[in-house]
KEZA-810722 format. One record per residue: x, y, z of N, C-alpha, C in turn; residue in three letters. Coordinates in steps of 0.05 Angstrom, whole numbers, plus 5000, padded with zeros to 4 digits. Example, Ala and Ser with C-alpha at 12.3 -4.5 7.8 and 13.67 -1.06 7.14 Angstrom:
BEGIN
526448865156524649105156526449345156Ala 525749555142527349795143525850015157Ser 
REM end
This chain:
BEGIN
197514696178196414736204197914966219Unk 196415126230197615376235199215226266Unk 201115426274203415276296201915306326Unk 200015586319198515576352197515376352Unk 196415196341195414986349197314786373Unk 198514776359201414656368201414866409Unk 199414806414200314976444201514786466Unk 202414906489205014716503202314556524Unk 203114366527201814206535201014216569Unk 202814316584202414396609199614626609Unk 201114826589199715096589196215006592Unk 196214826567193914616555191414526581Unk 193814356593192414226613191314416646Unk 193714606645192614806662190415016656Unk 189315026633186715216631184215026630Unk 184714746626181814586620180414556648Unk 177614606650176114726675173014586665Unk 172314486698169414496693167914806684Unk 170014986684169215216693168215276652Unk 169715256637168215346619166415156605Unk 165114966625162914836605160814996624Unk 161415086650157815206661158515546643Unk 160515626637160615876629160315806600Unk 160215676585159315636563156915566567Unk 154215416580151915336578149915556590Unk 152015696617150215986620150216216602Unk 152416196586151416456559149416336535Unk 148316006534147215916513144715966521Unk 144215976550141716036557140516316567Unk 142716496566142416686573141016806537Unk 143016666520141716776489139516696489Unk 138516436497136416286489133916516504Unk 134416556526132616766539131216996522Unk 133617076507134117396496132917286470Unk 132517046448131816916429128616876440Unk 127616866471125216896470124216656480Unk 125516506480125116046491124216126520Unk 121416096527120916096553122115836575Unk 123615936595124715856618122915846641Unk 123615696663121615826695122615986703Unk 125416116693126216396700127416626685Unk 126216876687127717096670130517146663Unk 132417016678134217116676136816896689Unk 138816816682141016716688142416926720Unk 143416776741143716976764146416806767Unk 148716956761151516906761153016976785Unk 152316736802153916706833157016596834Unk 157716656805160816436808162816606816Unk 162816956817164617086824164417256846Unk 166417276859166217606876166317766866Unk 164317946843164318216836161718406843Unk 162518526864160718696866158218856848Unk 160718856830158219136815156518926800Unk 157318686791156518556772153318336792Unk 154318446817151318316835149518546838Unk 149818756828148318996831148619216859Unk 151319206870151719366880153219626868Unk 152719856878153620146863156220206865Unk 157520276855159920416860159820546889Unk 162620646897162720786916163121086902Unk 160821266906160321486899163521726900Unk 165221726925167421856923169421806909Unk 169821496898171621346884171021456851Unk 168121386853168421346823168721736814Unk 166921916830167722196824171622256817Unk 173422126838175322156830176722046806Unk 176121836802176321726775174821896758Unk 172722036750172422126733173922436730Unk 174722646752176022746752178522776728Unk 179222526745181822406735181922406707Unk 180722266701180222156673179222436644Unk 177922606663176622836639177323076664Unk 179323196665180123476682178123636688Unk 176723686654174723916658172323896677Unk 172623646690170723706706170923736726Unk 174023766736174924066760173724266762Unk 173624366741171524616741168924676749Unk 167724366758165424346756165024356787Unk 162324586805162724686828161124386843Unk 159924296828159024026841159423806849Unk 162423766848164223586858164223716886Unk 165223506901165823616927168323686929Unk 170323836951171923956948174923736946Unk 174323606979175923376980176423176945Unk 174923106935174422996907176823216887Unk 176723366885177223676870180823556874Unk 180623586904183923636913185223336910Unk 183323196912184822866904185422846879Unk 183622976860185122886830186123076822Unk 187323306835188523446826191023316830Unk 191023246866194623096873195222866851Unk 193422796851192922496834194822536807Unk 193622786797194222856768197322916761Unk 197923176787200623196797202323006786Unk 201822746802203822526801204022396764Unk 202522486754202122336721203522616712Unk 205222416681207522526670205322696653Unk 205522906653204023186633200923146638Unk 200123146666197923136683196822936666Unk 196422746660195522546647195722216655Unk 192122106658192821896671193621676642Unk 193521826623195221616598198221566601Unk 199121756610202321766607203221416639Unk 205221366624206321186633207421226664Unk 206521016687208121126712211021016717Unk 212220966734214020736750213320516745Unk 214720326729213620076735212419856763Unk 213420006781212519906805210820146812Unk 209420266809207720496816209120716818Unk 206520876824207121176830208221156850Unk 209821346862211521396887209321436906Unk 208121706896205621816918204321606931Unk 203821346922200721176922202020956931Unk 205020946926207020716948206320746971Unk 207821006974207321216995204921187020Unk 202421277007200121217015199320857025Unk 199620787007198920457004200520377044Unk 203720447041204920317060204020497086Unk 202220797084202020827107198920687124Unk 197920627102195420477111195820147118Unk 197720057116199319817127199219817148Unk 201320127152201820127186199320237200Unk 197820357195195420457210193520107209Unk 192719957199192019727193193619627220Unk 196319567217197619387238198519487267Unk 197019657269197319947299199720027300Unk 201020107268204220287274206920157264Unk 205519827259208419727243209319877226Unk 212219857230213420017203212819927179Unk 212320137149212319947131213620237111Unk 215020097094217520277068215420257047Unk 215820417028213920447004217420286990Unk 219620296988220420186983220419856965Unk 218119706993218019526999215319406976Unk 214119636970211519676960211519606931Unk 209419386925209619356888205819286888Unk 206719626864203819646858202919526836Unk 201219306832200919066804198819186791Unk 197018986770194918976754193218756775Unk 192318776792190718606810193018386830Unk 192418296843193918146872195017896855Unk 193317866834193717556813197017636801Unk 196617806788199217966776201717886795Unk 201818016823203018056837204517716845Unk 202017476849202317226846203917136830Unk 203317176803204417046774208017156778Unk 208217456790211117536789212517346818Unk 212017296835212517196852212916846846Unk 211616696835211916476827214316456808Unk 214116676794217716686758218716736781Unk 219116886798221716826822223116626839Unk 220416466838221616286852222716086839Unk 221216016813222315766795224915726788Unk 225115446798228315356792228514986770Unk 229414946763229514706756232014586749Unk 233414526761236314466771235314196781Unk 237014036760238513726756235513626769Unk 232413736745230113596752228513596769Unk 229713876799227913776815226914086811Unk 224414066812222514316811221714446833Unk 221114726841220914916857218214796864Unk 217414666899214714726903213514916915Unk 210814916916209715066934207114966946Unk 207114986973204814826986202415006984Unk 200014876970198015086970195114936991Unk 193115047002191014947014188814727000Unk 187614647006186014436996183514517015Unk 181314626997180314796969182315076972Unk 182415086950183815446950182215546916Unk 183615736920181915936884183915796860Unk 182215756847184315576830186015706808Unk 185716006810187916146792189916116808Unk 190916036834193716046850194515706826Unk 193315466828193615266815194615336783Unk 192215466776193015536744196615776731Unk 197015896752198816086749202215846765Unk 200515736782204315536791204415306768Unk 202215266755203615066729204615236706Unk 202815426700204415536675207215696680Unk 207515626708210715836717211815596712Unk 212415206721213115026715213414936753Unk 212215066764211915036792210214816801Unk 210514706823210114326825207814506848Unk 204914436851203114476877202614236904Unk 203314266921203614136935202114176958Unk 198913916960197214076978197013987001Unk 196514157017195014097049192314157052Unk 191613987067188514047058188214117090Unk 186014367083184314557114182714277128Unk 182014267153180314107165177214247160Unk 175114067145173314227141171914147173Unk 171913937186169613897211170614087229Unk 173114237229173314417247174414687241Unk 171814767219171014997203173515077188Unk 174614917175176614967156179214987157Unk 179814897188182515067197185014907194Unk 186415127191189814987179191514927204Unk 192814667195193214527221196514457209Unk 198114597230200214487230202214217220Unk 200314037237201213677231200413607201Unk 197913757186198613707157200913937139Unk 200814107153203514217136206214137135Unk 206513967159208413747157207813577138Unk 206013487141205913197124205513317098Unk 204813507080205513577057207613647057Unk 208813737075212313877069213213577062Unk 213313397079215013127080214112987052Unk 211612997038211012807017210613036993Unk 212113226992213813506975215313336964Unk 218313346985220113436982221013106964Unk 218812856963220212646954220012736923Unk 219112956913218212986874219113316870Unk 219313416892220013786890222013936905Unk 223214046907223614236929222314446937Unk 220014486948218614596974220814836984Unk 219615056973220715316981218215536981Unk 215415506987214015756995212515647007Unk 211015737018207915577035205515877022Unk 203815697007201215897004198815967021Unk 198116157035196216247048194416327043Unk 191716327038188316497033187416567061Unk 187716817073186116817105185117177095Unk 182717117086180117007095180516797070Unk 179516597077179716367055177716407036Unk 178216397014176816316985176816006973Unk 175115866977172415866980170915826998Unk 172915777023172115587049170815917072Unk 172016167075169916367085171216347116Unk 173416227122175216187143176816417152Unk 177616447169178916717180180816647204Unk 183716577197184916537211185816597238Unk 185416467268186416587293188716617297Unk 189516827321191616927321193716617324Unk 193216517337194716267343195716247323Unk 193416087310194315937284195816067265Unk 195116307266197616447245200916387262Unk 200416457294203416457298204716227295Unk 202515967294203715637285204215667259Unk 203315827238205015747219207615897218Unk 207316167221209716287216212016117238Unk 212216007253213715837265214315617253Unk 212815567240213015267219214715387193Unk 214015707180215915767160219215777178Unk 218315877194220915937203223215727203Unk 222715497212223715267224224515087194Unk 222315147178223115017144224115167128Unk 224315407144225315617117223815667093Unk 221215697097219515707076218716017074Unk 219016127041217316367047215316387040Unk 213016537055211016507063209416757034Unk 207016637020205416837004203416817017Unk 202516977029199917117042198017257027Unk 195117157016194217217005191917267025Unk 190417697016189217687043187417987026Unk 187217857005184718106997182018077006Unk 181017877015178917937030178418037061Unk 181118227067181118277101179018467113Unk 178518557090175918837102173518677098Unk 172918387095170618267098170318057116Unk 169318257147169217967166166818027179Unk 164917817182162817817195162017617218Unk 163117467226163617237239163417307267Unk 161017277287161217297305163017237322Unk 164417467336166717377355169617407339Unk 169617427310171717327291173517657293Unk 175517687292178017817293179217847266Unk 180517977248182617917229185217967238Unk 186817877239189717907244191617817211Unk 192918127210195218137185197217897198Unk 198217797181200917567176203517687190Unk 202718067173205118267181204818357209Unk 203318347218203418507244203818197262Unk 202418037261202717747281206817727274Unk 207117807254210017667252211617867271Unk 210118137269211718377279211818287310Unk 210818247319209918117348212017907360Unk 212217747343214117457354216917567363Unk 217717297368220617387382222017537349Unk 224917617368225717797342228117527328Unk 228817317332229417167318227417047299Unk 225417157297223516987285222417167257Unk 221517487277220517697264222317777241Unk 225017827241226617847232228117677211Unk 226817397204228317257201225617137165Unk 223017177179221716967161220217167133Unk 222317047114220917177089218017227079Unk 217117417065213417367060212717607042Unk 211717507036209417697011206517697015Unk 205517897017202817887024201118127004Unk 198818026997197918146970195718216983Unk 194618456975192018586973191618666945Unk 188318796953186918866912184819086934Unk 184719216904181919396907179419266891Unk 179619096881177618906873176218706895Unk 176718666918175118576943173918806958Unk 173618686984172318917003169919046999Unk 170019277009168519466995168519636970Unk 170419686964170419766935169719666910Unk 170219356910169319196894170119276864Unk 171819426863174119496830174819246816Unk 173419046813175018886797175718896778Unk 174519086753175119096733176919386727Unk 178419466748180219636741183119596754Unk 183119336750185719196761188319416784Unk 186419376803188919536826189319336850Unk 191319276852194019076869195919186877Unk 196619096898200119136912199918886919Unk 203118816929204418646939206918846958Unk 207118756987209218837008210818637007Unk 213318677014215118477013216418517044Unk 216118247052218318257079220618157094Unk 223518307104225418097102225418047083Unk 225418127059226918067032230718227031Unk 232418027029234618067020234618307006Unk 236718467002236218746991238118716962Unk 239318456952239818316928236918276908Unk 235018046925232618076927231018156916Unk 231118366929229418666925229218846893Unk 232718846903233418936866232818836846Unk 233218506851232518296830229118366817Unk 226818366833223818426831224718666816Unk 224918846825225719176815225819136788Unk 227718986772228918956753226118776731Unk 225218606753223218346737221218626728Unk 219418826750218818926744219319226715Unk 221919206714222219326703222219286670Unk 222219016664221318806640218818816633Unk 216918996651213719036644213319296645Unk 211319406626210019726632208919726656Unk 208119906663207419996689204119886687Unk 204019836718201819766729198319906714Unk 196519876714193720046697194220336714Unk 193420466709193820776727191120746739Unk 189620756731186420676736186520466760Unk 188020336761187820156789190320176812Unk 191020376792193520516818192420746836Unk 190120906818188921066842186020886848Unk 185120686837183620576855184020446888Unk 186920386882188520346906189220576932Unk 189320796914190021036933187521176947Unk 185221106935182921206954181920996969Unk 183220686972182520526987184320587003Unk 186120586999188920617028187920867047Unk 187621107024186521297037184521537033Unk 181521337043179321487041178221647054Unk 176021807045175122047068175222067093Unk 175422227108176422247140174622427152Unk 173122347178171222587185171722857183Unk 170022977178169923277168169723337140Unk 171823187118171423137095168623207090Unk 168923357065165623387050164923087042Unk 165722977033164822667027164422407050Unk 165522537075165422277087163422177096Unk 160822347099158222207109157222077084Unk 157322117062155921887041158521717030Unk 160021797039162921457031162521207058Unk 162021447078161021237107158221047105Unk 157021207096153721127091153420847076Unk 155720837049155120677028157320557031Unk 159520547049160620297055159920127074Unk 158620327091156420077111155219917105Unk 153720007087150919917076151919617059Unk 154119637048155819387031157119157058Unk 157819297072158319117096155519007107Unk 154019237113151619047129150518837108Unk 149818817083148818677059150318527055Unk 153118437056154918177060154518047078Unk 153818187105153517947127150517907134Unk 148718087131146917987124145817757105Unk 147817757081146917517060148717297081Unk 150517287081151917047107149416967120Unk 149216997140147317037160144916847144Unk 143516957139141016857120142016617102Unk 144116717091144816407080145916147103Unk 146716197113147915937131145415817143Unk 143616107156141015947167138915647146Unk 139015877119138315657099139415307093Unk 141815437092143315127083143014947111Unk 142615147131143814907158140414737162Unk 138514867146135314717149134914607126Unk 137214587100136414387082137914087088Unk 135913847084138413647092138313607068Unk 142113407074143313257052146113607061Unk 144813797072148013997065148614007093Unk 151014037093152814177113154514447112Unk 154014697122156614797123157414937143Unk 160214947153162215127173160815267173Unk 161015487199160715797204161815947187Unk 160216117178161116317158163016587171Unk 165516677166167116807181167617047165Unk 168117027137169317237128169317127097Unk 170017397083169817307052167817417037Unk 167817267012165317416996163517066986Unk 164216847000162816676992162316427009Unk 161616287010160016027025160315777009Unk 161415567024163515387010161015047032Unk 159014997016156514787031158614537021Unk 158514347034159114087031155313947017Unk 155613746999153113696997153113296997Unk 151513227009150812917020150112807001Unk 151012736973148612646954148112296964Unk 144912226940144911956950145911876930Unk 146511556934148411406916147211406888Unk 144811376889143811416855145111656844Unk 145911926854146612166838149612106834Unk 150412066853153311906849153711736835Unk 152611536834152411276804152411466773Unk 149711596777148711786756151611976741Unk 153012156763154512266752157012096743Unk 157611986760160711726745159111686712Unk 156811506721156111446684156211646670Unk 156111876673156012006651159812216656Unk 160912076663164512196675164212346679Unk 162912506701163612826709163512816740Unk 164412926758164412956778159513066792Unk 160112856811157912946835156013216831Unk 158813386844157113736845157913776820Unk 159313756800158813936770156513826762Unk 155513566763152913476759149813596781Unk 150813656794148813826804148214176803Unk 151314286795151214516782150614586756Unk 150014386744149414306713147014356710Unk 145014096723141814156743141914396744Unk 142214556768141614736784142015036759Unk 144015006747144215166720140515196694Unk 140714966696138514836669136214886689Unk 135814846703132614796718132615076741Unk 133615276743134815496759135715756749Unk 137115696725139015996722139916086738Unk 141815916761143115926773146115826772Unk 147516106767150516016761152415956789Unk 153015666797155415646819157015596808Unk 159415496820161615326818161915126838Unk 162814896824162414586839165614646851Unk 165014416871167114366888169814306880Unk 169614146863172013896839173214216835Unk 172214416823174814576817176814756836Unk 175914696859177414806880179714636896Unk 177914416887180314176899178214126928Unk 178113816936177013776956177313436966Unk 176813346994177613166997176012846983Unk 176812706977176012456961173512326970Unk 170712386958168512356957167312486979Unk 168412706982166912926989166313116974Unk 163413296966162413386947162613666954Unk 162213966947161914216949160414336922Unk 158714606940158914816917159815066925Unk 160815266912161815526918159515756909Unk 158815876924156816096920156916426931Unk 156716566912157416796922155817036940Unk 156417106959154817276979154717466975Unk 155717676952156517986947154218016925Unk 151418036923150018126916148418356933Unk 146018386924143618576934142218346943Unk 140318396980139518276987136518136972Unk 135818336963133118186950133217956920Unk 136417986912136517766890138717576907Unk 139717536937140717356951138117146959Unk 135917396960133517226969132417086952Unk 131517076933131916946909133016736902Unk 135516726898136816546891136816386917Unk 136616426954137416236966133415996966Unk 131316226947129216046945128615826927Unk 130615986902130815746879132715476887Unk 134715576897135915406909135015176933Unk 133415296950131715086963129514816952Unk 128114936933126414846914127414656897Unk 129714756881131814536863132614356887Unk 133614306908135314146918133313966927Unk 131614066945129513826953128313706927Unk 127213766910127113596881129413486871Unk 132113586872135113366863134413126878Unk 134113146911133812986927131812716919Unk 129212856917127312636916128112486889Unk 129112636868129512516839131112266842Unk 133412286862136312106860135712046892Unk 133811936904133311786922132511506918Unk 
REM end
């Protein structure tokens, strides 16, 4: 018997997911389609992720010109690029060892694109200081996560490093603190009062931590994934007062900040609210806060570009990361300047900025437009409930089932909503993700659905989706 078999048993238990039996049954029917088996629908419609391009939105036309630049020179030459484009991948190129985006960078990035990254921080936070220093450019925000968790892990005389994470959160934060050997320790959001993180339970997870872990980070999602929540200024300053006071350092996870639609709704950085407080406080509370060029508007996911800022980090610390980093090749280059034309894109006058302006609008208005339209939907089907939609790339419904569907799914051992995402898969070609894998409170049900498509296949899917549910209904009534 070969020894991989033999795999470690944590590792084991942290990858097993409802997630690859709907991703295994949506590619059997996606073949079955392509094999010719008539369905009631053409096509499988895969709502389980935030990826832009993969919902049929376009690239951003100035991005991807520079990337190609980049990538094949000779088409500098070419008078049809625009000029701004021309002079970006030339700087771009500059910075690569024998103008080449093959050659290897800094393991923590290019200098230039630190550089850049930390000045769009401070323009972001109206002028906070921010050090490129401070700056670690990853393979996506996940990356950035996974290095931050091997830092923290300790296991000294049994007791294991925790970290308090939200209740629902994205469950690669879950999958990456077990395989580091990190204990998760949750607080759960108030969903009746639209998801929001409440102080008095971050106590009460700190306090029923510390009897199995030691509790040393507190994890953050604002704009929340899956819940679409968007933290007020308050509430951010209650927690950073709560790190303060426990000494907890704070991971701020906040790649969805360029997606808010929420009437009335605000975003406020972690970094700038902290910059604000008294200076025993500002000064005092550790934090890491991660962005990607794979959210937002750019929607890069598949060219892995991340940073992580570090703050109030010890300058022992500091060195120590430096060094972790230096145990890995350098970051994709491909998502190091995907990062540098997000930090810093066309600027009026620019030959490109009226069609970079045009078609990042147009992705903003079509996010909150699908919001919008979706909430109106769910809030006129009964049996669902959901929060105000604030921010994010998705919509997180609570669903009412009747006791027969609940009987139904126990008999057959699977959770409620994977049994209705199962349905909704088979009788729909509609790919979600059920609640159970986000984590949620005890017989309360969810699905997760994604809002970053093209409006006319949002419309679509929110009709199939109407149609399936009132038939789930009458079936298990």
């Amino acid at each position: 018997m070969s020894f991989l078999r033999e795999t470690s048993l944590v590792t084991k238990n942290a990858f097993l997911s409802e997630k690859d039996v709907l991703l295994r049954r949506a590619a059997q029917i996606t073949a079955e389609i392509q094999q010719g088996e008539r369905k009631g629908y053409k096509e499988v419609l895969d709502l389980s992720s935030g990826d832009l391009h993969s919902g049929g939105i376009k690239p951003i036309t100035f991005v991807r010109q520079v990337l190609a630049a980049c990538f094949y020179p000779a088409l500098l030459q070419d008078d049809s690029l625009p000029l701004d484009v021309t002079q970006r991948a030339n700087s771009l190129l500059k910075e690569c060892a024998g103008g080449s985006v093959g050659s290897y960078t800094d393991s923590s990035g290019m200098a230039k694109i630190k550089h850049c990254v930390s000045q769009f921080i401070s323009r972001r936070d109206g002028g906070v200081p921010s050090s490129p220093e401070n700056i670690f450019l990853t393979s996506g925000s996940q990356q950035a996560l996974m290095i931050m968790l091997k830092l923290l892990f300790q296991n000294e005389d049994s007791c294991q490093t925790g970290v308090l994470i939200p209740v629902p959160s994205y469950p690669f934060f879950n999958v990456a603190a077990v395989s580091q050997g990190v204990v998760m320790q949750p607080y759960r959001l108030c969903e009746e009062l639209g998801w929001t993180l409440q102080v008095e339970e971050l106590r009460r997870a700190l306090r029923e931590g510390k009897r199995t872990c030691n509790p040393m980070a507190l994890y953050i999602c604002n704009p929340g994934n899956p819940t679409g929540h968007v933290q007020s200024r308050e509430s951010i300053e209650e927690v950073i007062e709560f790190a303060a006071e426990e000494r907890l350092l704070l991971l701020v996870d906040e790649v969805y900040q360029n997606c808010i639609y929420g009437e009335g709704t605000e975003y406020y950085s972690y970094k700038k609210v902290l910059s604000e407080m008294d200076s025993t406080i500002s000064s005092a509370v550790e934090m890491a806060s991660f962005n990607s060029a794979s959210k937002g508007f750019m929607g890069e996911c598949g060219l892995r570009g991340g940073y992580m800022e570090l703050v109030n980090f010890d300058p022992a610390v500091l060195d120590y990361i430096h060094k972790l980093f230096n145990t890995e090749s350098c970051t994709v280059v491909a998502g190091q300047i995907a990062l540098d034309l997000m930090a810093d894109p066309p600027k009026p006058g620019d030959p490109s900025f009226l069609i970079f302006s045009e078609e990042v609008e147009s992705i903003k208005k079509m996010i909150r437009k699908n919001s919008h339209r979706t909430q109106k939907v769910l809030d006129e089907l009964p049996g669902i409930s959901c929060q105000p939609l604030k921010g994010g790339f998705f919509v997180f419904p609570r669903l009412h089932f009747p006791q027969k569907a609940i009987k139904c799914a126990k008999d057959r051992e699977m959770e409620p909503d994977m049994l209705y995402c199962l349905h909704l898969l088979e009788e729909t070609g509609l790919h979600v993700r059920p609640g159970c894998e986000y984590g949620q409170k005890t017989d309360t049900y969810h699905i997760r659905l994604c809002l970053a498509t093209r409006e006319e296949i949002m419309e679509d899917v929110l009709q199939r989706l109407k149609t399936f549910h009132m038939l789930f209904l009458k079936e298990f009534s």
